[in-house]
Short mmCIF file of the C-alpha atoms (twelve columns), coordinates in Angstrom:
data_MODEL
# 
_entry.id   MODEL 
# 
loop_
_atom_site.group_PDB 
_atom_site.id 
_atom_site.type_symbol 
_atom_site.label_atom_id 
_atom_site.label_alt_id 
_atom_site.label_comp_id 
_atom_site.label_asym_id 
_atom_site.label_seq_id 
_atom_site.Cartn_x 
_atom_site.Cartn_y 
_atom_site.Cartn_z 
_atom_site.pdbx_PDB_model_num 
ATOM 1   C CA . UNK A 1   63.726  292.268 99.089  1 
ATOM 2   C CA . UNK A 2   62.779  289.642 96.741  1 
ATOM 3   C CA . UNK A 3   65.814  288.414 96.098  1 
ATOM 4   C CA . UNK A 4   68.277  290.029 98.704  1 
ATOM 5   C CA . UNK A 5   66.137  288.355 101.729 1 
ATOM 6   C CA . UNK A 6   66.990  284.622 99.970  1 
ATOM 7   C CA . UNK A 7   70.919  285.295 100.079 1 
ATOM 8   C CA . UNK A 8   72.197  284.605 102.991 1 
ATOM 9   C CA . UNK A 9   69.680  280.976 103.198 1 
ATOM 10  C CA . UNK A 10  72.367  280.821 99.625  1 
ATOM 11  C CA . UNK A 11  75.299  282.150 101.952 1 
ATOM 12  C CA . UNK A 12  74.300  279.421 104.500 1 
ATOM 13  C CA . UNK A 13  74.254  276.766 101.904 1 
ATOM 14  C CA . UNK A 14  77.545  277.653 100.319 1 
ATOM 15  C CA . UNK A 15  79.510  277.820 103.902 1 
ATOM 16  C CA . UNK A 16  77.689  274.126 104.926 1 
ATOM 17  C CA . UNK A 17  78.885  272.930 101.425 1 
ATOM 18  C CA . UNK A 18  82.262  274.477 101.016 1 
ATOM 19  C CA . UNK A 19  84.329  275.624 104.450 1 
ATOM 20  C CA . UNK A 20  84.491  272.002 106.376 1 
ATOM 21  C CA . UNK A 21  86.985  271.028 103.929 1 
ATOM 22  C CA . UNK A 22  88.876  273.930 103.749 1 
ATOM 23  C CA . UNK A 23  88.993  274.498 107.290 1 
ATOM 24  C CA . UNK A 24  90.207  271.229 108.113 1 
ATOM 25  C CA . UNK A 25  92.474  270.828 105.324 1 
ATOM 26  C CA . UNK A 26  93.676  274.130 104.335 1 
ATOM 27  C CA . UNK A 27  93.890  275.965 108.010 1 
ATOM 28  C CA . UNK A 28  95.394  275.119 111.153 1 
ATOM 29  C CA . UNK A 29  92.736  273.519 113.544 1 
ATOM 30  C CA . UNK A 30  92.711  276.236 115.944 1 
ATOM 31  C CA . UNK A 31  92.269  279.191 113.420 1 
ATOM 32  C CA . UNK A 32  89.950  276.454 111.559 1 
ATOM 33  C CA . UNK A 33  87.783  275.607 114.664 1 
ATOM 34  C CA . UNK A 34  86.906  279.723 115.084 1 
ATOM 35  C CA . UNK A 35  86.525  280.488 111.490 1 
ATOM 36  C CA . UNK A 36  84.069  277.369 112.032 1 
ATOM 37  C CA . UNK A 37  82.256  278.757 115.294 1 
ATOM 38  C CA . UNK A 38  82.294  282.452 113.619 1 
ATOM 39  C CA . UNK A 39  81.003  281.332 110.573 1 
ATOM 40  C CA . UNK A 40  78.456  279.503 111.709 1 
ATOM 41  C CA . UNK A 41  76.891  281.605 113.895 1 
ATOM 42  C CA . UNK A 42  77.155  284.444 111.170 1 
ATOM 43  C CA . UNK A 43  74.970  282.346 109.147 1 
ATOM 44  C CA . UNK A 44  72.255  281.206 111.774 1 
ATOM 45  C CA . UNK A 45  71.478  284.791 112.456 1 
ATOM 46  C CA . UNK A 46  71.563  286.287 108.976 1 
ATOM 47  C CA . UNK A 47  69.024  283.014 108.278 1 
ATOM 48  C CA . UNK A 48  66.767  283.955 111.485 1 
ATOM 49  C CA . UNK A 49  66.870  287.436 110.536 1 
ATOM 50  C CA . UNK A 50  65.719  286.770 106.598 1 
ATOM 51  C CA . UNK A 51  63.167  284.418 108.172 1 
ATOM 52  C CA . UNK A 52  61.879  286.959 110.347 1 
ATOM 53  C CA . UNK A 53  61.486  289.579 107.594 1 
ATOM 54  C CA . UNK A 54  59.738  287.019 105.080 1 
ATOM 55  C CA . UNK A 55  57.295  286.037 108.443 1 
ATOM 56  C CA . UNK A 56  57.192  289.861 109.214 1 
ATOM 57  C CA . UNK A 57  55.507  290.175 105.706 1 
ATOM 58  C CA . UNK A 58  52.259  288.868 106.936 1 
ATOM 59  C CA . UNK A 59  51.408  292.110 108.738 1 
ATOM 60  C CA . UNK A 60  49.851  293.270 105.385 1 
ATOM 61  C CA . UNK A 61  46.928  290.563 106.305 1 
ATOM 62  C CA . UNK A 62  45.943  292.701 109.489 1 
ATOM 63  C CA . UNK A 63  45.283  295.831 106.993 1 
ATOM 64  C CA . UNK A 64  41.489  296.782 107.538 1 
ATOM 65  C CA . UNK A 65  39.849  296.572 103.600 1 
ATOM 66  C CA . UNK A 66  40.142  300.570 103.668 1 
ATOM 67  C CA . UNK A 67  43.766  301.508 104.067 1 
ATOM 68  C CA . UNK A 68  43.815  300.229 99.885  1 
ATOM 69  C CA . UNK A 69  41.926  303.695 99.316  1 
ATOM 70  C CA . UNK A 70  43.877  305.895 101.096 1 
ATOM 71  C CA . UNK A 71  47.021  304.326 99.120  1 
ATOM 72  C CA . UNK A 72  48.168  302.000 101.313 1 
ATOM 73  C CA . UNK A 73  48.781  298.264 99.199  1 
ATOM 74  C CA . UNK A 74  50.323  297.209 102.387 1 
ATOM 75  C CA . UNK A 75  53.640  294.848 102.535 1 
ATOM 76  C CA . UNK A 76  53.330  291.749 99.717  1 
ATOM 77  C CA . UNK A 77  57.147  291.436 98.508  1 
ATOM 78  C CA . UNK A 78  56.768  287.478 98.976  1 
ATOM 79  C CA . UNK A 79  53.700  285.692 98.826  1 
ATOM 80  C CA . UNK A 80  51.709  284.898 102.042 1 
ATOM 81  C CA . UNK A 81  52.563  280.767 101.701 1 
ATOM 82  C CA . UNK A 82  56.295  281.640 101.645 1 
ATOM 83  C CA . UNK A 83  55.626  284.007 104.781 1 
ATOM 84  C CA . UNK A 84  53.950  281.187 106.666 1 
ATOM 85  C CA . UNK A 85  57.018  278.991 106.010 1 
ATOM 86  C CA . UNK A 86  59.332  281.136 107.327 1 
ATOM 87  C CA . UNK A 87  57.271  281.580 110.397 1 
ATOM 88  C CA . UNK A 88  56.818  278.085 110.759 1 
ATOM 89  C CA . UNK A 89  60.896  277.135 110.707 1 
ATOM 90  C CA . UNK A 90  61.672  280.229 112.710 1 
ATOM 91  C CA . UNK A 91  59.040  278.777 115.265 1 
ATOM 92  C CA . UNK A 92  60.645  275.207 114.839 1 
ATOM 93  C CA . UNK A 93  64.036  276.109 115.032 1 
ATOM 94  C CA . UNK A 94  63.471  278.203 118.624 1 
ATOM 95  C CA . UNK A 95  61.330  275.273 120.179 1 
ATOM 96  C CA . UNK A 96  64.029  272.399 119.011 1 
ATOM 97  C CA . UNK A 97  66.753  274.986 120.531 1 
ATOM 98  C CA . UNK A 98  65.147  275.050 123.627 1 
ATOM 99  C CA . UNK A 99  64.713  270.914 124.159 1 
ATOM 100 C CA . UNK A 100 68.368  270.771 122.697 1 
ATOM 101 C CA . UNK A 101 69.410  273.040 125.556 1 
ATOM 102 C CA . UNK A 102 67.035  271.307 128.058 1 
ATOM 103 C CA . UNK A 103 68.703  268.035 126.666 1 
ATOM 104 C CA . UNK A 104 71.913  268.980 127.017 1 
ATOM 105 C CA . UNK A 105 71.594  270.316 130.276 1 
ATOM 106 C CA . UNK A 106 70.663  267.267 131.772 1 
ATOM 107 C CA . UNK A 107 73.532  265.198 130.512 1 
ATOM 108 C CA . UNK A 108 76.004  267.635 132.045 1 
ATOM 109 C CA . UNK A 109 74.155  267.302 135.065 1 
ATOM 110 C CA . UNK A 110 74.942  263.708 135.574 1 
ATOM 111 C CA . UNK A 111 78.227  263.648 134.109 1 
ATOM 112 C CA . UNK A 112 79.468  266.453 137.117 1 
ATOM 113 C CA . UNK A 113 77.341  264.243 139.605 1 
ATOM 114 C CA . UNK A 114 79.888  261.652 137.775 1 
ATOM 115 C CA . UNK A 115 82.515  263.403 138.704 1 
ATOM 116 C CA . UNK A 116 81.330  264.244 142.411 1 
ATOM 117 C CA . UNK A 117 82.566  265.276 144.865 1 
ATOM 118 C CA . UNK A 118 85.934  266.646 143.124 1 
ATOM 119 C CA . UNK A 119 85.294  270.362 142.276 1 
ATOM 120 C CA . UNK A 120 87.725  269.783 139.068 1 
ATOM 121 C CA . UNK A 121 90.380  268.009 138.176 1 
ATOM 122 C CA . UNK A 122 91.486  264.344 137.593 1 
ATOM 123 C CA . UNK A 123 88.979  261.517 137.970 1 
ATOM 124 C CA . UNK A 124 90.268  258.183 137.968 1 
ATOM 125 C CA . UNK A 125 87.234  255.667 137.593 1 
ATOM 126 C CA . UNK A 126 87.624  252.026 138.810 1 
ATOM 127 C CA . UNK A 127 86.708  250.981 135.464 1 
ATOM 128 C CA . UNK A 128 88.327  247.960 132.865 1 
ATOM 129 C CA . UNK A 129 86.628  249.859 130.045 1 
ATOM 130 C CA . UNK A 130 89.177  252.217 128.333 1 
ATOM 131 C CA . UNK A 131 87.578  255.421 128.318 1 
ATOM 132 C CA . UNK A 132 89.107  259.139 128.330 1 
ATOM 133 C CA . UNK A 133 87.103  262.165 128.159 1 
ATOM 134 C CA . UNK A 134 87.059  265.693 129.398 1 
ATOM 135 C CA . UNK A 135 84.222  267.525 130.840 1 
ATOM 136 C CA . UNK A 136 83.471  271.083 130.989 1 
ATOM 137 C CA . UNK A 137 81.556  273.534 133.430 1 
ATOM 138 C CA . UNK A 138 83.204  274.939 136.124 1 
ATOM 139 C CA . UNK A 139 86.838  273.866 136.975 1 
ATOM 140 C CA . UNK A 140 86.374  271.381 134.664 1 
ATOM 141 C CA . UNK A 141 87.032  267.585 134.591 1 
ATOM 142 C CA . UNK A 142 89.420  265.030 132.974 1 
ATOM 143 C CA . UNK A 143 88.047  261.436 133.481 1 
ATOM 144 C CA . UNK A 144 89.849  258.236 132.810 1 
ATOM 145 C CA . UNK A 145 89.277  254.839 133.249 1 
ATOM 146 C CA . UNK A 146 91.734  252.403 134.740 1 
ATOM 147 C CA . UNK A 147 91.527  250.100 131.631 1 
ATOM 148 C CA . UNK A 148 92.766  253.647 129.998 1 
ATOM 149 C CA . UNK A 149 95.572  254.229 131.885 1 
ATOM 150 C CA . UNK A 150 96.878  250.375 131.675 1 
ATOM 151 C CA . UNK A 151 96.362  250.750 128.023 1 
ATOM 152 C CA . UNK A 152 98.803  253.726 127.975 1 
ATOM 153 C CA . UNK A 153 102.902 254.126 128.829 1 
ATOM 154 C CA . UNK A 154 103.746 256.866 131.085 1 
ATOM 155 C CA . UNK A 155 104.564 258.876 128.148 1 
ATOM 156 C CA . UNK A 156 101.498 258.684 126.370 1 
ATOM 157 C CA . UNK A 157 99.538  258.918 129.641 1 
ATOM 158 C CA . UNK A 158 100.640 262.617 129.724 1 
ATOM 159 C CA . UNK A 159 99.571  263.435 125.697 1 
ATOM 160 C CA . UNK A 160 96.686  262.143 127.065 1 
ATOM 161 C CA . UNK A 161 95.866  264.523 130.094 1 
ATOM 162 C CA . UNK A 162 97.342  267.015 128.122 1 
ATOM 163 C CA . UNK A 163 94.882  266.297 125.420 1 
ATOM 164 C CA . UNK A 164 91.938  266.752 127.659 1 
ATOM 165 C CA . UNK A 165 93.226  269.598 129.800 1 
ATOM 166 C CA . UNK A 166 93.109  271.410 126.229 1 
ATOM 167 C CA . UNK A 167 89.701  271.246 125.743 1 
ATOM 168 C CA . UNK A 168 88.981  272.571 129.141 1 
ATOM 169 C CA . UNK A 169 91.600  275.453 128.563 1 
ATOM 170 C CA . UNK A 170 90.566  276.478 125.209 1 
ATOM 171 C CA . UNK A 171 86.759  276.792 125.685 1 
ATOM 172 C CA . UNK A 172 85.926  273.503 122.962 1 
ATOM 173 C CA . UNK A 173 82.324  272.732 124.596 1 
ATOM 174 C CA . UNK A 174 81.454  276.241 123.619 1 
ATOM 175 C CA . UNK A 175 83.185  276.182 120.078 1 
ATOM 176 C CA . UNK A 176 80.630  273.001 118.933 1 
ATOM 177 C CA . UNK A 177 77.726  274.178 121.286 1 
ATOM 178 C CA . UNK A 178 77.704  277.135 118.983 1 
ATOM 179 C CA . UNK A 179 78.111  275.218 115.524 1 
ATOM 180 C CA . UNK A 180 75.043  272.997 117.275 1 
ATOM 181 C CA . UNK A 181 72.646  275.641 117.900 1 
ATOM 182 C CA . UNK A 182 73.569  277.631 114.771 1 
ATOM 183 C CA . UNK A 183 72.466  274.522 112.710 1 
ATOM 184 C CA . UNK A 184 69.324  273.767 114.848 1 
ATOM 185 C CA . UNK A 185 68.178  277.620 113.883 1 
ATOM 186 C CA . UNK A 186 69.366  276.871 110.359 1 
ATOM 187 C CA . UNK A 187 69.065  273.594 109.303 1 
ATOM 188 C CA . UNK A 188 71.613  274.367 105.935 1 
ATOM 189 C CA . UNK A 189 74.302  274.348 108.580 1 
ATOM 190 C CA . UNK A 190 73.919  270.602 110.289 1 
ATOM 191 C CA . UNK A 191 77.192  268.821 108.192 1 
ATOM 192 C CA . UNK A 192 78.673  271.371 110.486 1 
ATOM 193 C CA . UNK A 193 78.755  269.833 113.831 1 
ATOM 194 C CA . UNK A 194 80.580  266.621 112.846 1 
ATOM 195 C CA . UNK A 195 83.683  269.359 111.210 1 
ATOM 196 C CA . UNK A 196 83.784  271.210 114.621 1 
ATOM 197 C CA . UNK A 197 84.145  268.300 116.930 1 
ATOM 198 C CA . UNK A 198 87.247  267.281 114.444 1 
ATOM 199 C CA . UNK A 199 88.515  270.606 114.201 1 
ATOM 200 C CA . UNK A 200 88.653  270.782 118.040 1 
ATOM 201 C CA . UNK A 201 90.290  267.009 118.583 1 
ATOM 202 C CA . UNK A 202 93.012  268.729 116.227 1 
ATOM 203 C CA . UNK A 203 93.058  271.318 117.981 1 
ATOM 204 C CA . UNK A 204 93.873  269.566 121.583 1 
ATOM 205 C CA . UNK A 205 95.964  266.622 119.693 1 
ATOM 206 C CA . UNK A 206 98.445  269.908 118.368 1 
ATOM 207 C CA . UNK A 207 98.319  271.485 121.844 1 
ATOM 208 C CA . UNK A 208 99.136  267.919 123.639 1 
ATOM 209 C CA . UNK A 209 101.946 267.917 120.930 1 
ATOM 210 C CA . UNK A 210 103.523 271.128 121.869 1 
ATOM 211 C CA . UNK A 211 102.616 269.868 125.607 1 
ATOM 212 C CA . UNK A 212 104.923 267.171 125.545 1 
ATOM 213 C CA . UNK A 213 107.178 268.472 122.799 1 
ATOM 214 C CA . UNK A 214 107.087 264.999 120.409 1 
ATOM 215 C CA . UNK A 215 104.684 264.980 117.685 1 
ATOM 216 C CA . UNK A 216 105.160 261.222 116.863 1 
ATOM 217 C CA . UNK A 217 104.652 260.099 120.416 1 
ATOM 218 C CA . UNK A 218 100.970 262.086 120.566 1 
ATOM 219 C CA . UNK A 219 100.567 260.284 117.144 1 
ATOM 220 C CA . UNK A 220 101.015 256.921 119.120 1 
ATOM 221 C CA . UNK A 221 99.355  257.753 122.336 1 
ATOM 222 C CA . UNK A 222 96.400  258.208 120.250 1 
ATOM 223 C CA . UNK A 223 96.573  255.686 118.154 1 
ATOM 224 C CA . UNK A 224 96.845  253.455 121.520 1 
ATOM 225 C CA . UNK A 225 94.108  254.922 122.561 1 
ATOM 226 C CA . UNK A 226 91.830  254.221 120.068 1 
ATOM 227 C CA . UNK A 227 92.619  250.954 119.549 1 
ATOM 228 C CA . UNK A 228 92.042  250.424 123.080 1 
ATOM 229 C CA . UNK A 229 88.253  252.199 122.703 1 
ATOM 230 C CA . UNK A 230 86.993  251.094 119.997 1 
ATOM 231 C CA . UNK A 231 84.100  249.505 121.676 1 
ATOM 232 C CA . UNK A 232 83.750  252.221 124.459 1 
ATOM 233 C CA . UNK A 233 81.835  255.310 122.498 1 
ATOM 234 C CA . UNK A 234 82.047  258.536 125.353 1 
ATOM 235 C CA . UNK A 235 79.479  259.747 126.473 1 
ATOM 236 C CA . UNK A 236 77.257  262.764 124.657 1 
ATOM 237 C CA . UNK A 237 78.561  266.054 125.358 1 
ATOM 238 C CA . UNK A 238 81.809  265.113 126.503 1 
ATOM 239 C CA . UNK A 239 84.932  265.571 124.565 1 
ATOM 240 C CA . UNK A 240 86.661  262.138 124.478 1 
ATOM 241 C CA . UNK A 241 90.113  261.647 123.533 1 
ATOM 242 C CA . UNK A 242 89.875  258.592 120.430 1 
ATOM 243 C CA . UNK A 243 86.088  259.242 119.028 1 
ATOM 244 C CA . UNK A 244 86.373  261.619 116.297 1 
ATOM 245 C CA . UNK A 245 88.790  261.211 113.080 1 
ATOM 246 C CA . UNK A 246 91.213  258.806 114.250 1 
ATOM 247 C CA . UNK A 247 93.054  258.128 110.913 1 
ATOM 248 C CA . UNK A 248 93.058  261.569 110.028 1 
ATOM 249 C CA . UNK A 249 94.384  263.695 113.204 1 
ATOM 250 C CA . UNK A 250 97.377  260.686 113.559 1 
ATOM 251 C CA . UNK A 251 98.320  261.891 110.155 1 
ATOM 252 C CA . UNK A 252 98.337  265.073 111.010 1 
ATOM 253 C CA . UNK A 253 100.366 264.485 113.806 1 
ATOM 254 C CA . UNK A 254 103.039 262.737 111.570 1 
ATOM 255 C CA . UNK A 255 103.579 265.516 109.448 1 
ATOM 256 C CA . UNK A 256 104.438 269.436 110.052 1 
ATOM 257 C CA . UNK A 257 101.899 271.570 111.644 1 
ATOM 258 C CA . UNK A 258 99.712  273.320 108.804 1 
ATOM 259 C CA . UNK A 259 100.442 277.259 108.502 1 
ATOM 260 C CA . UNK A 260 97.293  279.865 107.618 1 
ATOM 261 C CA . UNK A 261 96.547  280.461 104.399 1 
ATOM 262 C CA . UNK A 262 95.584  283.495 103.929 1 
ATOM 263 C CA . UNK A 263 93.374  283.401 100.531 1 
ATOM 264 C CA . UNK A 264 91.269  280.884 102.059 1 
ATOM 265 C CA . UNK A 265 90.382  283.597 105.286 1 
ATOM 266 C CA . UNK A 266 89.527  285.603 102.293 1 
ATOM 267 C CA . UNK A 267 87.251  283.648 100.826 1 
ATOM 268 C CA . UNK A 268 85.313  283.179 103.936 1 
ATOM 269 C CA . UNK A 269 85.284  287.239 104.515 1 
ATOM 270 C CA . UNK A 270 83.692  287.096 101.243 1 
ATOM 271 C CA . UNK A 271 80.919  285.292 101.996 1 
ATOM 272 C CA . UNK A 272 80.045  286.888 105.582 1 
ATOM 273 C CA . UNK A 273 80.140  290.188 103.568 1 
ATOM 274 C CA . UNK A 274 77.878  288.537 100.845 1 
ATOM 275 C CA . UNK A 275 75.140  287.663 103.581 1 
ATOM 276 C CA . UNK A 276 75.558  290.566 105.624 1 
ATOM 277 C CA . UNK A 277 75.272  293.303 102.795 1 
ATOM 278 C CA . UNK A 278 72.065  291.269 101.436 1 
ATOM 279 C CA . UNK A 279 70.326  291.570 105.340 1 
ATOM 280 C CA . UNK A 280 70.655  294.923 105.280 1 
ATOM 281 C CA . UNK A 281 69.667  295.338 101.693 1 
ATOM 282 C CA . UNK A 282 66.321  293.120 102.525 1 
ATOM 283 C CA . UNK A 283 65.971  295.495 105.758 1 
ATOM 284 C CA . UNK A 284 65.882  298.530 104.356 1 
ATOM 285 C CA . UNK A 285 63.501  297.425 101.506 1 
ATOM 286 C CA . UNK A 286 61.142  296.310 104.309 1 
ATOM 287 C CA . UNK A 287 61.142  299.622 106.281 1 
ATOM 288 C CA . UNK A 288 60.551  301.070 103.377 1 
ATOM 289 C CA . UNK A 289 57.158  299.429 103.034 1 
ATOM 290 C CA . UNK A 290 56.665  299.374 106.643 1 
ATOM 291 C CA . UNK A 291 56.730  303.406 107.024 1 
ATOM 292 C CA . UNK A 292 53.305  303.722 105.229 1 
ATOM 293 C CA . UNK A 293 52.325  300.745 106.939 1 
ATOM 294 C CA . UNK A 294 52.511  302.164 110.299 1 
ATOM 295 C CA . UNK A 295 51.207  305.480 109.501 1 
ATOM 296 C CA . UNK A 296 47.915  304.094 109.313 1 
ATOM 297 C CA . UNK A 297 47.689  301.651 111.856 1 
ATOM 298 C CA . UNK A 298 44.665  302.314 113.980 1 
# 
């Protein structure tokens, strides 16, 4: 348990440092947005779970001074400082989850009262500001802005809806929720959320693009679009159509869609099995010391 507990906080690290590039270089968005989601709640839990073993190790304080005579050392793999920081971030981590949910919750709140009193579907907002954006919940919305739509053609008016109906269709809120509450529990993992948001604009630009069958005219439609927004930042939680990687998903769009490779899946396999191996390694050392433990609990 010494050192088995400490490798998936190592596994963490490594996937933070490593997979964003690979996943959106080396993988098509889609398969790159769920190894991203996967990965990173993989990692969040082996973290909370090695956290809660090294804070579990305090139990040996609550041994009466008599149990040491009847052979019973109690648990002390890690010393009682490192036990207390691991307690301490596992507390953290829960309370900023909950506020981040709270937080969250509230924003989606007003953007559906936004949306009111359309169950789902199109919005159209009276509004000279060109803004696009999707947002989820039940039914789902697409919002745009009238300044949007006179910024577009016809044509790239439908990449557009097509863009946003994507997100709806393919779950995207809950693909970057998931990357954002895996690196509130494990703070190793925050370069994370900016890759998923990316990973899921690719992910709706290639699905517009197969929408409309004509890669270069989703490359223009968003190009329009964000030169049309560049002063209009969406709002939080929403999933707008020009605010993430603009230069980099209308190259994409130029050239062929990317095909799986399958060494880099691999690699990532690797590393779950790395981290998953070592929390059940660090487990079974800790039962181990816990079955004495327990026998002479009052």
């Amino acid at each position: 348990m010494r050192v088995a507990v400490y490798l998936p906080l190592l596994a963490s690290l490594m996937f933070a440092v490593g997979w964003p590039a690979l996943a959106a270089r080396r993988l098509p968005p889609a398969i790159g947005a769920w190894t991203l989601t996967v990965g990173s709640a993989l990692c969040a839990a082996g973290a909370v779970w090695s956290l809660a073993l090294l804070s579990a190790t305090l139990l040996d304080d609550v041994l009466p001074d008599r149990y040491p005579a009847l052979g019973v050392t109690g648990l002390n793999p890690v010393n009682d400082l490192v036990g207390l920081a691991a307690l301490g971030l596992l507390i953290a981590g829960c309370v900023r989850l909950v506020v981040e949910l709270r937080a969250r919750r509230a924003i989606h709140r007003g953007l559906r009262q936004l949306c009111a009193p359309r169950e789902s579907g199109l919005v159209v907002l009276a509004d000279p500001v060109p803004q696009a954006f999707a947002v989820p919940g039940r039914g789902g919305h697409i919002v745009v802005s009238s300044g949007m739509l006179a910024a577009l053609s016809v044509s790239e008016r439908r990449v557009l809806i097509a863009h946003e109906q994507a997100h709806l269709a393919a779950g995207h809120h809950w693909h970057t929720g998931v990357v954002r509450a895996a690196a509130i529990l494990n703070p190793l993992l925050f370069p994370l959320g900016a890759t998923s948001r990316y990973l899921c604009e690719r992910w709706a630009d290639e699905i517009a693009a197969r929408t409309v069958g004509d890669r270069r005219l989703a490359a223009t439609s968003l190009a329009r679009a964000a030169l049309a927004t560049a002063d209009a930042p969406a709002p939080p939680a929403a999933f707008a159509y020009s605010g993430t990687g603009i230069g980099d998903r209308v190259a994409a769009l130029q050239a062929p869609p990317a095909r799986p490779r399958h060494a880099v899946i691999m690699a990532l396999l690797g590393l779950v099995a790395l981290m998953v191996l070592s929390d059940i390694h660090a487990t079974e050392d800790f039962l181990r010391d816990m079955v004495p433990f327990l026998g002479h609990l009052p």
